[in-house]
MARFI-642151 format. One record per residue (C-alpha): y, z, x; residue in one letter; chain. Coordinates in Angstrom, 2 decimals. Last residue first. Layout:
// residues N
v,w,u,res,chain
Y,Z,X,A,A
...
//
This chain:
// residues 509
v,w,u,res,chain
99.31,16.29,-78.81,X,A
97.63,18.86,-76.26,X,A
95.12,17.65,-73.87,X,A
93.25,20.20,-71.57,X,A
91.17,18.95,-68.72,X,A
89.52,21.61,-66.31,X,A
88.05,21.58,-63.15,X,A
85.70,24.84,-62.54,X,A
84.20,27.54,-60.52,X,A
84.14,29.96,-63.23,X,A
85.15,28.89,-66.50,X,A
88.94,28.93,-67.50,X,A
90.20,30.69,-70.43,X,A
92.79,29.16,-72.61,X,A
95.81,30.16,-74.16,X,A
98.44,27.58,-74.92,X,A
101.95,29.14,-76.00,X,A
104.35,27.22,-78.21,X,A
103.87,29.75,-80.83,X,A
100.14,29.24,-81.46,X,A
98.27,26.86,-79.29,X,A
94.45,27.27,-78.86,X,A
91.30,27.44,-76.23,X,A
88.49,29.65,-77.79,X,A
85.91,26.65,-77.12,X,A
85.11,24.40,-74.13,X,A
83.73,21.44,-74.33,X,A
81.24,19.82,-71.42,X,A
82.14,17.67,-68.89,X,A
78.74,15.82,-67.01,X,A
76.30,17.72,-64.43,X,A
72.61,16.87,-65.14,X,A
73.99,13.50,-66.26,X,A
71.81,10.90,-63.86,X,A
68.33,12.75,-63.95,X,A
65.88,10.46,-61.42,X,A
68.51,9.01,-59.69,X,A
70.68,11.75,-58.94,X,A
73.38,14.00,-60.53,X,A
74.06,16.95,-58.78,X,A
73.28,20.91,-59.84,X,A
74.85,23.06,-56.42,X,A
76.97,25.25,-58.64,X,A
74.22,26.71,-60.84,X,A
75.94,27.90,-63.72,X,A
77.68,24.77,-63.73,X,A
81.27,23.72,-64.29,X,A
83.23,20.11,-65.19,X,A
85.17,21.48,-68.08,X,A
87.04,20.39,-71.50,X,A
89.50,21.16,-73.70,X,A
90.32,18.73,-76.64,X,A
92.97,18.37,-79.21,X,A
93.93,21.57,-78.71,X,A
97.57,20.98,-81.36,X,A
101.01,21.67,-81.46,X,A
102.87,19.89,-79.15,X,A
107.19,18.91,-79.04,X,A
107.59,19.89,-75.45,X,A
110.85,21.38,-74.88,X,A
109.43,24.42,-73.45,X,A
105.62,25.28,-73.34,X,A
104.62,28.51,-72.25,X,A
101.25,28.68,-70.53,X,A
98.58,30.97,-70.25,X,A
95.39,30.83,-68.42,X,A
92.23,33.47,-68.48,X,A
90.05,33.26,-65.00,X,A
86.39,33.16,-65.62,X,A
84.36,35.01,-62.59,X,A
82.20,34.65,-60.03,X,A
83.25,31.40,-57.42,X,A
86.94,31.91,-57.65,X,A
88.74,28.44,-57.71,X,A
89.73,28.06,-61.31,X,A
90.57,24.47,-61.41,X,A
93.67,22.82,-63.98,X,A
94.50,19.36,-65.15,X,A
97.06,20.14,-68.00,X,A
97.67,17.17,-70.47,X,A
100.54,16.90,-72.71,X,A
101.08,14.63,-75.42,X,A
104.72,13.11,-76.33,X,A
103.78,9.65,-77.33,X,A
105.59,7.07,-75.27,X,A
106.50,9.72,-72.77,X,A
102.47,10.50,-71.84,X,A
103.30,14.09,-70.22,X,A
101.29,14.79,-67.14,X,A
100.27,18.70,-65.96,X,A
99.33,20.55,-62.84,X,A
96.18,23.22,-61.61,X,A
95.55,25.18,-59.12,X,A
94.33,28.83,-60.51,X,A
92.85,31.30,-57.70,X,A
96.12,31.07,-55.63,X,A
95.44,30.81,-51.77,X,A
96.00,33.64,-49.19,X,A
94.80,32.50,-45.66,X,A
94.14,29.07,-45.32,X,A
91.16,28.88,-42.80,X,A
89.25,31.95,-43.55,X,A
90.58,32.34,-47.36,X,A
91.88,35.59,-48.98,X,A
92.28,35.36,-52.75,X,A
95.08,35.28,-55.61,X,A
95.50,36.02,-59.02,X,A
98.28,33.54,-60.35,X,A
101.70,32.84,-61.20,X,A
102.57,29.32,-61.89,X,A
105.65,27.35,-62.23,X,A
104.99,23.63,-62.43,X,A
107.14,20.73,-62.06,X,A
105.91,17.92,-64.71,X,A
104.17,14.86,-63.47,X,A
105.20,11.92,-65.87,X,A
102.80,9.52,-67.01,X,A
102.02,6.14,-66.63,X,A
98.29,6.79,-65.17,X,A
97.54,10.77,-65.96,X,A
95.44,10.20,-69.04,X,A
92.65,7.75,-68.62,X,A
92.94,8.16,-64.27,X,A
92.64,11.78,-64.44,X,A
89.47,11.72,-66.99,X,A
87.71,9.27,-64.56,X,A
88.15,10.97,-61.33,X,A
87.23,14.38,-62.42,X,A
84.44,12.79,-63.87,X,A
82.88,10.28,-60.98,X,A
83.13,13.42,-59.15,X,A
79.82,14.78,-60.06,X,A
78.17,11.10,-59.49,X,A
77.89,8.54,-62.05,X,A
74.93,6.44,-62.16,X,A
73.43,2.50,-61.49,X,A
70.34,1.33,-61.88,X,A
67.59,-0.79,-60.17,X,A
66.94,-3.87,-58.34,X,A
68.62,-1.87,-55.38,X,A
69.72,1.74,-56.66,X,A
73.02,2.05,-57.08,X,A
75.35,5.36,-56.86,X,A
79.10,5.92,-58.06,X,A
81.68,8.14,-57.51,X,A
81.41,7.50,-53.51,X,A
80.74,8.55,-50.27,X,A
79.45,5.06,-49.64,X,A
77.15,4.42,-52.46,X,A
80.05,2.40,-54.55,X,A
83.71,3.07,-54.59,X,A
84.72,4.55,-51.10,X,A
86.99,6.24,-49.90,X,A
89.40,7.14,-52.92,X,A
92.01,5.11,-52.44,X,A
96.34,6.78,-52.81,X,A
99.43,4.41,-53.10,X,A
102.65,6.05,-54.05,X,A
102.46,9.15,-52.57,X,A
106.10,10.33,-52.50,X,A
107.39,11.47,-56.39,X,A
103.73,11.71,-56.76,X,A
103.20,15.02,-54.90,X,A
102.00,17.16,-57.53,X,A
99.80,14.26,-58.64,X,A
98.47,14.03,-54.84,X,A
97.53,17.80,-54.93,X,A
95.84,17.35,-58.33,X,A
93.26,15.18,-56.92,X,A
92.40,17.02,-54.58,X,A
92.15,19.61,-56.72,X,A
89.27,17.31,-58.82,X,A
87.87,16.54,-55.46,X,A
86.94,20.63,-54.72,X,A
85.27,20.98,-58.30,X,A
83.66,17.72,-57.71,X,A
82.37,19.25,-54.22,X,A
81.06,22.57,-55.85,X,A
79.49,20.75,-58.65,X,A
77.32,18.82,-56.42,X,A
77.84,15.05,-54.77,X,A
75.00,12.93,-53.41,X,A
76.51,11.95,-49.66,X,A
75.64,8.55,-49.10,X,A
76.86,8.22,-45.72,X,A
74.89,5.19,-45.02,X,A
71.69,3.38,-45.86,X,A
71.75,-0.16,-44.55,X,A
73.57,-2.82,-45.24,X,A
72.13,-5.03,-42.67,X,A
70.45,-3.87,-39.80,X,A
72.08,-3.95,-35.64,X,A
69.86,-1.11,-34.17,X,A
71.81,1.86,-36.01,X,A
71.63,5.36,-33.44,X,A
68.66,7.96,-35.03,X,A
69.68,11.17,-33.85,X,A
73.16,10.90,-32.52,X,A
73.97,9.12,-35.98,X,A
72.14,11.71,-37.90,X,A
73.69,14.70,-36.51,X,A
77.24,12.70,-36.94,X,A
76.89,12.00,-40.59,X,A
76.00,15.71,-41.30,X,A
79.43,16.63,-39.42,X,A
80.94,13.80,-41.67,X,A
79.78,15.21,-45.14,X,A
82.66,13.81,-46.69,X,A
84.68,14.94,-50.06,X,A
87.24,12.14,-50.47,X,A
90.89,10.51,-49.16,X,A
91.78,7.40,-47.14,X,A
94.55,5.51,-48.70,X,A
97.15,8.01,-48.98,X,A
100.13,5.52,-48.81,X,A
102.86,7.29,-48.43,X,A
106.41,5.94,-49.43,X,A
109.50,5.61,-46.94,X,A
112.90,6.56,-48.36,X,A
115.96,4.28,-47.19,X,A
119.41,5.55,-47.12,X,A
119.00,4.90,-43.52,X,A
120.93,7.25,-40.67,X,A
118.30,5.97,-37.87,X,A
118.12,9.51,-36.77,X,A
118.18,10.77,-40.52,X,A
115.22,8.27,-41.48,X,A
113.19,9.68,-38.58,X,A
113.59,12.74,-39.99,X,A
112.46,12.19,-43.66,X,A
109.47,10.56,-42.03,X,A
108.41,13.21,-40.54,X,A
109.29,15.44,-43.35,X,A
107.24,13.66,-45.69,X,A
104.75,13.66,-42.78,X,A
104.55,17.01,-43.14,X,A
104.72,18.01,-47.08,X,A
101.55,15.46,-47.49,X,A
99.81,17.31,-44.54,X,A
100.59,20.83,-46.34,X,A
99.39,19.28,-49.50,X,A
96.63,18.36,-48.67,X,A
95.51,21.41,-46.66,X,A
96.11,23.51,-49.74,X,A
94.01,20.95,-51.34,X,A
90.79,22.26,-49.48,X,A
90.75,25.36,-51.08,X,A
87.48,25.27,-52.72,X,A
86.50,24.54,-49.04,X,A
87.94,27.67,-47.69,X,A
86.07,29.88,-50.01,X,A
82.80,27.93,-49.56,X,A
82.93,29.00,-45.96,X,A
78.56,28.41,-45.47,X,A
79.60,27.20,-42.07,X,A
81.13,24.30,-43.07,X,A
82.14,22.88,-46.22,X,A
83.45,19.28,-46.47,X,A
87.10,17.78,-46.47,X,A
88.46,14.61,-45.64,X,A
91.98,13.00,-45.09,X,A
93.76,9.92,-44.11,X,A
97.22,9.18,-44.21,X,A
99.04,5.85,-44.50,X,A
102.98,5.33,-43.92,X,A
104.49,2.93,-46.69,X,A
107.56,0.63,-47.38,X,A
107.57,-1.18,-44.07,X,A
110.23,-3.12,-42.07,X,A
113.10,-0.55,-41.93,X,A
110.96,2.16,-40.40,X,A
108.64,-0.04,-37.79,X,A
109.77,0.68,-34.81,X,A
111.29,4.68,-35.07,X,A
108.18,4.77,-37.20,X,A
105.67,4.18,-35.00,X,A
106.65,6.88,-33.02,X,A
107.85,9.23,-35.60,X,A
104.78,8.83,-37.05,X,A
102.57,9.35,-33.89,X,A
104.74,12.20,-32.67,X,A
103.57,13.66,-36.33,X,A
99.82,13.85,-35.60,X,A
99.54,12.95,-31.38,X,A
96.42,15.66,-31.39,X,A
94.45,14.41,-33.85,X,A
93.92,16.96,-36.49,X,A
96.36,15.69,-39.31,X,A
93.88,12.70,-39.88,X,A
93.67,9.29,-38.75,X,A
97.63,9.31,-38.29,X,A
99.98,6.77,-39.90,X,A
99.18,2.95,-39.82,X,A
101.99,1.18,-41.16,X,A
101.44,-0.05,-45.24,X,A
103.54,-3.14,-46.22,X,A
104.95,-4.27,-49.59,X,A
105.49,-8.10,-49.62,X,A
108.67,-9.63,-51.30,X,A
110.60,-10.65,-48.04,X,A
107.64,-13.36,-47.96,X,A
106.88,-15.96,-45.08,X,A
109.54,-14.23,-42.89,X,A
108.27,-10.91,-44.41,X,A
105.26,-11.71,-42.44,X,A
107.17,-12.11,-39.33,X,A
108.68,-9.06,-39.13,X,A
106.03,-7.02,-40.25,X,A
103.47,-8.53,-37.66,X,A
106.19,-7.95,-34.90,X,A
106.84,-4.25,-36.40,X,A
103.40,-3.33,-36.17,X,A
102.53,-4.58,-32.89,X,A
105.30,-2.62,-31.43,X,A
104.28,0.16,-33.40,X,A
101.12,-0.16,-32.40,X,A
101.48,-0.41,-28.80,X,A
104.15,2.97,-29.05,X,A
101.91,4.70,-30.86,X,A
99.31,4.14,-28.41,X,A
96.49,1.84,-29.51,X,A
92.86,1.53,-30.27,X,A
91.61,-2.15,-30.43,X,A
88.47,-1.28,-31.21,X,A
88.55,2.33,-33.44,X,A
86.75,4.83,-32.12,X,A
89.55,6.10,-29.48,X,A
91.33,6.99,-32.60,X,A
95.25,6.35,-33.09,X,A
94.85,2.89,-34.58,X,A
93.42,4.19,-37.84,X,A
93.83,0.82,-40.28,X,A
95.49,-2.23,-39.56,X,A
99.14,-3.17,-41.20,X,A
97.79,-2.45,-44.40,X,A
99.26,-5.27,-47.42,X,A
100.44,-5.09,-50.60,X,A
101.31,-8.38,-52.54,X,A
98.65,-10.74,-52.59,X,A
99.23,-13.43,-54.68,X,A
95.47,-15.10,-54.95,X,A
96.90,-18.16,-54.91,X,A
95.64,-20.81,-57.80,X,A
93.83,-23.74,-56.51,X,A
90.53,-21.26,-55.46,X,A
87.31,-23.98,-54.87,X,A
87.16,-23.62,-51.15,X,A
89.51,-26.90,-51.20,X,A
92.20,-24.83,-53.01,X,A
91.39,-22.61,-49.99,X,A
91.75,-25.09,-47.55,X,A
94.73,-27.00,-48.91,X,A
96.91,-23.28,-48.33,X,A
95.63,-22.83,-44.91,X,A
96.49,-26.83,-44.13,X,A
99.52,-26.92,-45.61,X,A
100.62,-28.52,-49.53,X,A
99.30,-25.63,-51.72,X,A
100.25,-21.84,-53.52,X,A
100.54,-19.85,-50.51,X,A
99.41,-16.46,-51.30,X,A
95.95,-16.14,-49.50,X,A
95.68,-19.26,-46.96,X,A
99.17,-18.47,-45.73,X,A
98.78,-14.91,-45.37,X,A
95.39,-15.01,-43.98,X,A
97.55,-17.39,-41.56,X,A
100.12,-14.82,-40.91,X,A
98.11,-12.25,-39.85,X,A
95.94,-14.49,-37.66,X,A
99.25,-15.44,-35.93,X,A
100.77,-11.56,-35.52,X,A
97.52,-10.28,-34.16,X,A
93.46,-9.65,-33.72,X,A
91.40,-7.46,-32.22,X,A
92.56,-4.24,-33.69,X,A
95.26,-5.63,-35.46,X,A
93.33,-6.73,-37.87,X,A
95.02,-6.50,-41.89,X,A
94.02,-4.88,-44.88,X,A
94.21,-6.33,-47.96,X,A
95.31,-4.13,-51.17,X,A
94.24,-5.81,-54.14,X,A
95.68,-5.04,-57.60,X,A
93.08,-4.31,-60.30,X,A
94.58,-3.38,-63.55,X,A
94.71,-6.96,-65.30,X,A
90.47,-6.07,-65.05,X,A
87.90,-5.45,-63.14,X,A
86.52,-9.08,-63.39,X,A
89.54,-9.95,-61.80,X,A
89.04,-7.56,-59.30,X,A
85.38,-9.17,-58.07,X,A
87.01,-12.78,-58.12,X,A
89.39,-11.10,-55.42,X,A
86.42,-10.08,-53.37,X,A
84.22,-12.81,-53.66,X,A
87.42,-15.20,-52.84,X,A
87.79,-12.88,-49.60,X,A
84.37,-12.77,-48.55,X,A
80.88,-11.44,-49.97,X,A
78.13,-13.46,-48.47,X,A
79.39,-12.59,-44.88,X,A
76.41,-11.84,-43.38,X,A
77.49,-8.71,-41.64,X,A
75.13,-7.14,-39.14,X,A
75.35,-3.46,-38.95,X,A
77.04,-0.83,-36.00,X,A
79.14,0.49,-38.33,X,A
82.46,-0.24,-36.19,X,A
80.43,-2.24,-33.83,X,A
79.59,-5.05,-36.78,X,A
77.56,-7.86,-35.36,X,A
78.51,-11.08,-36.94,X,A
76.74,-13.73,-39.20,X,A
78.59,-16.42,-39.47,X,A
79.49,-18.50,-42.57,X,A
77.66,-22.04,-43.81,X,A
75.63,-20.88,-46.77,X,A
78.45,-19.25,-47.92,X,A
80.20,-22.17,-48.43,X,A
84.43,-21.65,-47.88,X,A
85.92,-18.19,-46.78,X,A
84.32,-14.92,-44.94,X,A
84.09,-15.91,-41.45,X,A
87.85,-17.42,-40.95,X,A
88.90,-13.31,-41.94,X,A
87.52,-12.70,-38.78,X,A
87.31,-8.57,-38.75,X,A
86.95,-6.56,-35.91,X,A
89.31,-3.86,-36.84,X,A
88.94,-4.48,-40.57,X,A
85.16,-2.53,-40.76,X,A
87.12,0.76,-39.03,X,A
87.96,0.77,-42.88,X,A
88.07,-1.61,-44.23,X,A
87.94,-5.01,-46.21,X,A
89.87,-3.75,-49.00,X,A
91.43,-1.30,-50.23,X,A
91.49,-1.51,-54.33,X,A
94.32,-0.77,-56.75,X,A
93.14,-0.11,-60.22,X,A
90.60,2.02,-60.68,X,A
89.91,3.59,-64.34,X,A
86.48,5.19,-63.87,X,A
85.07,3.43,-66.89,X,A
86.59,0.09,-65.30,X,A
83.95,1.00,-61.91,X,A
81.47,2.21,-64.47,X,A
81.17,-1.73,-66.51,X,A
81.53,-3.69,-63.29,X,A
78.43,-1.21,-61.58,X,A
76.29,-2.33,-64.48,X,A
77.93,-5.75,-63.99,X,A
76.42,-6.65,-60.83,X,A
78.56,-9.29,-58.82,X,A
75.73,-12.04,-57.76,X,A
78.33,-14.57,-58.79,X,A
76.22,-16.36,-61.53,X,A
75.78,-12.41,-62.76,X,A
74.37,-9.14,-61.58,X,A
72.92,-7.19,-64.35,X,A
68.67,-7.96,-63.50,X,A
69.32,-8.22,-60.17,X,A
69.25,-11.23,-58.26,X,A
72.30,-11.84,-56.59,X,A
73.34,-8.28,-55.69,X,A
77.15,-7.56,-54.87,X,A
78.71,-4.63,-56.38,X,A
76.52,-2.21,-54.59,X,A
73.41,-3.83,-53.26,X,A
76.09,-5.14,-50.25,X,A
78.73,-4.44,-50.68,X,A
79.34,-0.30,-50.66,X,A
75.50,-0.46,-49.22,X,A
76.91,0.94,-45.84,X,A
80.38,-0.49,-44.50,X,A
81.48,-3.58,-45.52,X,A
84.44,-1.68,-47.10,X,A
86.12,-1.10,-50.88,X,A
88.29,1.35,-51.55,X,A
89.75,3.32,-54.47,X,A
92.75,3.25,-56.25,X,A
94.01,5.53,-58.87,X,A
97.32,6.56,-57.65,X,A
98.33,2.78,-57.47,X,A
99.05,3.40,-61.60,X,A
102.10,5.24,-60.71,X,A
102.27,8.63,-61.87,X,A
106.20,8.74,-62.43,X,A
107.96,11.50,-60.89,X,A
108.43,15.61,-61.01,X,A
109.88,16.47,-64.13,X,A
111.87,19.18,-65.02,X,A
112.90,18.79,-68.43,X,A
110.34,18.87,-70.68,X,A
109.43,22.45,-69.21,X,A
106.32,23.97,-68.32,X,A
105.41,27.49,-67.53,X,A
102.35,28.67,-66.20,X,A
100.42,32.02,-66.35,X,A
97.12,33.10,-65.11,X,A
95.12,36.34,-66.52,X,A
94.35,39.16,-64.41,X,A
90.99,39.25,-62.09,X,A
91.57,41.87,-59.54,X,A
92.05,40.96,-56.38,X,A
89.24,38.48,-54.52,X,A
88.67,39.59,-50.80,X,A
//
C-alpha cells in the first residue's frame, strides 16, 4: 500500500563524497551468443559494414552509448572456447558446435576481429578477455597470454605478428572463467576446484606479468545455494592473487508484481553489501591490508523465465546465430535499469568493473536488423546519459527522506531512488533520480551545501503515459527523454517534480 504522496527531500554536501566513478563502470559485453556477433557488429555485406565486415551504424550507437570496457568472448560461450580457432585466415578456422548456446560458431569474428572492433570504438574501449577454465587450463591461459600481450621473438608472439597484428594487443584485465558454480556451465566446479584452478592460473600468469588485473569467478547469482561459502571459498585461495570477485545479476517481472520489479535495485544493493562483507571477512582471517574490488560484469533486465518456455519448447538444432533472447525493452524495464544503474554508482567506492549483458540484440541497448537498420532500445537512454556525465566523477553520499511503499519481495522500499555525480574539473552537479510509484508524480527537494551551482541547465525524463510503449523496428523513438519544465534553483535549493514511473537526469552548473 502506497502512503500518502508528500514531497521527497535530499541533501547533498561537497564534502562527503563517496568515490571516483571509474570509467570501467560503463562496460558492456560482448558474447557469441545469439546475433550479438554475428549480424550485430559483424556483417560483411551490409550496406554500413566496412572492409572488416564491422557495421558502422551499430559503431556510431555503441560510442553514443559511451561504453568503454568490453567482456569478451563470454559468457557460458568462454567455457568451451579454443582461442587457437579464432586467430590467423578466416577462411581456414573451425567451425565448432557451441553446447553453451547450442549454435555453430564459424569463427569469422576472433580475437584480432575483436580488438580491431574496440579500436574503432574509441581510446575508451579497454578489453576485458575472459579466460576457459571450463575445459581448458593453466597452459592455454598462458599461451593466449603470450600470443596477446607479448610484443615478438616466441612462437605465440611470431604468430600473431604473422596473423597480420605486430603490435600486442596489451591486454590488461582478465576473467578467470566465468560462472563455475552452475551445473550448466561445462567444466562446472566446486569452490574448492575452482579456486584451486584459479589461483594456479593466477599464479602463473602474473609470472608472465605482475601488472595484470584479474577477475575470480564469484557466484552466478545470489540465489544459488553455495552464495557467500562460494566466495569465501575461492577466496581463501585466490585472495592475494586477484584484484576482483565477479557477480552476476538479473531482474524481470513475474507474476504481474510490478511493485517488486521497480524495486529491483534494492536487491542490488543488498548482494553488492554481501559479498563486500564476504570478502571483507576473508581479508580479516588472512589479516591483509588488501581490499578486493567487484567486478559486476553480468548485470541487465532479462526475460529468462520467457527464455526457458521457449527453450523447452523448441530445443536449438545446431544453427548459426540465430534469434536469441532478444527481449524488446518497455518503459517499465528502462525505468527498472536506470536504478540499476544507480545502485552500482552508490556503490562505486567497491564495484570497479560493471558490463551490461549484452551490447547488441542479445538483451541489449541496441537492436539490428540483418541488411537493415539499427535502433536504440528504452534503456539505451538511461545508459547513455549516465555514461556522458557520471564517467570521472565523484559519487556524492546521499541523505534522502522519502514516501515509501510496501513491496511483495522487498518489503518497505523508498518511492524516490535516486544519487548524484559532481564533475570536479568544472563544478556541475548531476542528480540521477526514479520515482518508483506507478500513479502519481512525486515532488523532490534538495539542499545543496558547498556546491557552488546556480542554474537548471537541463531536466529531463524517460516516462510514458503508457508504461509498456517500446521502441521497435518499425517506430525506433516511440520512447526517447523528453524535458521537463517547473524544475529550478533558488537559494541553494533544487525543486523539481518527478513524473510518474520515471528515470530522471537533472544537471545543475
Amino acid at each position: 500500500m502506497t502512503r500518502a504522496v508528500s514531497t521527497a527531500r535530499m541533501t547533498l554536501d561537497s564534502a562527503f563524497v563517496v568515490a571516483e566513478v571509474s570509467p570501467r563502470l560503463f562496460g558492456s559485453f560482448v558474447e557469441h551468443l545469439g546475433r550479438c556477433v554475428y549480424t550485430g557488429i559483424h556483417e560483411p555485406g551490409h550496406p554500413a559494414a566496412d572492409e572488416t565486415g564491422l557495421r558502422g551504424d551499430v559503431l556510431g550507437l555503441i560510442r553514443e552509448l559511451g561504453v568503454t570496457t568490453v567482456r569478451y568472448p563470454g559468457g557460458n560461450f568462454v567455457s568451451g572456447y579454443r582461442w587457437e580457432d579464432s586467430v590467423g585466415p578466416v577462411e581456414r578456422r573451425p567451425r565448432r558446435l557451441d553446447p553453451a548456446w547450442r549454435s555453430t560458431e564459424p569463427n569469422r569474428f576472433g580475437l584480432a576481429e575483436y580488438v580491431a572492433f574496440l579500436r574503432r570504438i574509441g581510446p575508451q574501449a579497454e578489453p576485458m578477455m575472459a579466460l576457459n577454465l571450463g575445459t581448458r587450463g593453466v597452459t592455454e591461459a598462458l599461451e593466449l597470454l603470450e600470443y596477446a600481450n607479448h610484443p615478438a621473438g616466441s612462437e605465440l608472439s611470431d604468430r600473431r605478428v604473422a596473423h597480420g597484428d605486430k603490435a600486442p594487443y596489451g591486454i590488461r584485465l582478465w576473467c578467470l572463467g566465468n560462472e563455475l558454480d552452475g551445473p550448466w556451465q561445462t567444466g562446472h566446479k566446486t569452490a574448492a576446484e575452482y579456486g584451486r584452478l584459479a589461483a594456479e592460473t593466477a599464479r602463473a600468469m602474473r609470472q608472465f606479468d605482475p601488472e595484470l588485473e584479474l577477475v575470480a569467478c564469484g557466484s552466478s547469482n545470489r540465489g544459488m545455494p553455495t552464495f557467500a561459502a562460494w566466495e569465501a571459498t575461492v577466496l581463501a585461495e585466490t585472495y592475494d592473487l586477484v584484484d576482483y570477485v565477479s557477480l552476476h545479476a538479473y531482474y524481470e517481472e513475474l507474476d504481474g508484481d510490478r511493485d517488486s520489479f521497480l524495486a529491483s535495485a534494492a536487491d542490488m544493493e543488498s548482494f553488492i553489501e554481501s559479498v563486500v562483507a564476504t570478502c571483507d571477512h576473508v581479508g580479516a582471517r588472512l589479516k591483509s591490508a588488501k581490499r578486493i574490488g567487484l567486478s559486476f560484469d553480468e548485470w541487465n533486465v532479462w526475460y529468462q523465465s520467457k527464455w526457458r518456455e521457449q527453450a523447452e519448447a523448441d530445443p536449438l538444432d545446431w544453427p548459426e546465430a540465430p534469434r536469441l533472447l532478444e527481449d524488446n525493452y518497455s518503459v517499465v524495464d528502462a525505468v527498472v535499469f536506470g536504478s540499476l544503474l544507480i545502485a552500482l554508482l552508490r556503490h562505486a567506492d567497491r564495484v570497479g568493473v560493471a558490463c551490461l549483458a549484452q551490447l547488441v540484440n542479445v538483451i541489449a541497448p541496441i537492436m539490428t536488423e540483418p541488411g537493415g537498420p539499427a535502433w536504440r532500445q528504452t534503456t539505451f537512454h538511461p545508459f547513455a546519459q549516465a555514461a556522458r556525465y557520471a564517467r570521472g566523477g565523484q559519487v556524492l553520499h546521499v541523505a534522502a527522506e522519502s514516501p515509501t511503499h510496501e513491496t511483495g519481495k522487498y518489503g518497505e522500499v523508498p518511492l524516490l531512488y535516486a544519487t548524484a555525480v559532481r564533475d570536479p574539473e568544472s563544478g556541475a552537479v548531476t542528480v540521477f533520480a526514479v520515482n518508483r510509484d506507478q500513479r502519481r508524480p512525486l515532488p523532490l527537494e534538495v539542499v545543496l551545501h558547498g556546491l557552488a551551482v546556480s542554474e537548471v541547465v537541463e531536466h529531463s525524463a524517460l516516462a510514458d503515459a503508457d508504461p509498456e510503449a517500446r521502441n521497435t523496428l518499425a517506430d525506433p523513438d516511440r520512447v526517447v527523454p523528453h524535458p521537463v519544465p517547473g524544475t529550478t534553483l533558488r537559494d541553494g535549493t533544487l525543486s523539481a517534480v518527478l513524473e510518474p514511473l520515471s528515470w530522471n537526469v537533472i544537471r545543475l552548473s
